[in-house]
C-alpha positions as CSV (number, residue, x, y, z in Angstrom):
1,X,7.8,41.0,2.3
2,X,6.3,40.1,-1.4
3,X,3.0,39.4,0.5
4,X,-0.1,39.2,-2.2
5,X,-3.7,39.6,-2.2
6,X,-6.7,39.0,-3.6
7,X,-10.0,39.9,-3.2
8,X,-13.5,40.0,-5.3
9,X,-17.1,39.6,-4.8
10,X,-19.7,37.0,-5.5
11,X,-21.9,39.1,-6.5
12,X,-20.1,40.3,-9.9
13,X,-20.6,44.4,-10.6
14,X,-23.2,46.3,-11.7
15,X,-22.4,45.1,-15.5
16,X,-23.1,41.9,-14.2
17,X,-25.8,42.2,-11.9
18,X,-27.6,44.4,-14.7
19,X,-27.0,41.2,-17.2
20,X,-28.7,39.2,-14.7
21,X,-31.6,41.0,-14.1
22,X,-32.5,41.2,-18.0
23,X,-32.1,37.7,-18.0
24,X,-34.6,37.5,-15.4
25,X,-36.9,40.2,-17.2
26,X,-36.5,37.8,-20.7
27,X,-37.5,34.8,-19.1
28,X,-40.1,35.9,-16.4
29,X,-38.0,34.7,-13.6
30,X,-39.4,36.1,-10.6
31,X,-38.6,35.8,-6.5
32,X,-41.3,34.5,-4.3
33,X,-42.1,36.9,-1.7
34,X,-43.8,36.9,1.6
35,X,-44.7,41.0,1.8
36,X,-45.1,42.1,5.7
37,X,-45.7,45.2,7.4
38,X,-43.5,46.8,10.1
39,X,-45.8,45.8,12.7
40,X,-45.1,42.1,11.9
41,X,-41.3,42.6,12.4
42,X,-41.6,40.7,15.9
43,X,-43.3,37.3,14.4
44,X,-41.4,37.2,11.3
45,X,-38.0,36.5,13.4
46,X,-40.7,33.9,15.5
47,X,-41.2,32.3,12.0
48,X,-37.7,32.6,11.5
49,X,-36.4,30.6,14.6
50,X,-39.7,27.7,13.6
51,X,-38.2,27.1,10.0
52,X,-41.8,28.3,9.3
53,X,-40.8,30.5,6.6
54,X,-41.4,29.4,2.8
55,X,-40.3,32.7,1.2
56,X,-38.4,35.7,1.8
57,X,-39.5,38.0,4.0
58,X,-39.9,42.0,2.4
59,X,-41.1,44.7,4.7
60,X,-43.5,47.1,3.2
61,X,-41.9,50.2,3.9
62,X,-45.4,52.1,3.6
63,X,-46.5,50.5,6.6
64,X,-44.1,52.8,9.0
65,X,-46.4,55.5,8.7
66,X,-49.0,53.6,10.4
């Protein structure tokens, strides 16, 4: 009985995240990017398991059409 808690994210909220992201526009922060098609799914986890990756992978969704 009287058991308590708490929970929250990391991440803040969308007021937050929103704040962030202007910050980032203002100051031409940017993320650096390695872009990849679907087809390249298989050797981007092969890069993955090397420690051969410098950025973050994004998968260009285009490329499912292919």
């Amino acid at each position: 009985m009287g058991r308590r808690s708490f929970a929250g994210s990391n991440n803040g909220g969308i007021a937050e995240t929103q704040e962030m992201l202007d910050f980032c526009f203002k100051h031409d922060i940017v993320a650096d990017v390695e872009t990849i098609n679907m087809q390249q799914i298989y050797e981007a986890f092969v890069r993955l398991e090397k420690g051969d990756v410098k950025y973050r992978f994004v998968i260009d969704m285009a490329s499912l059409k292919n």
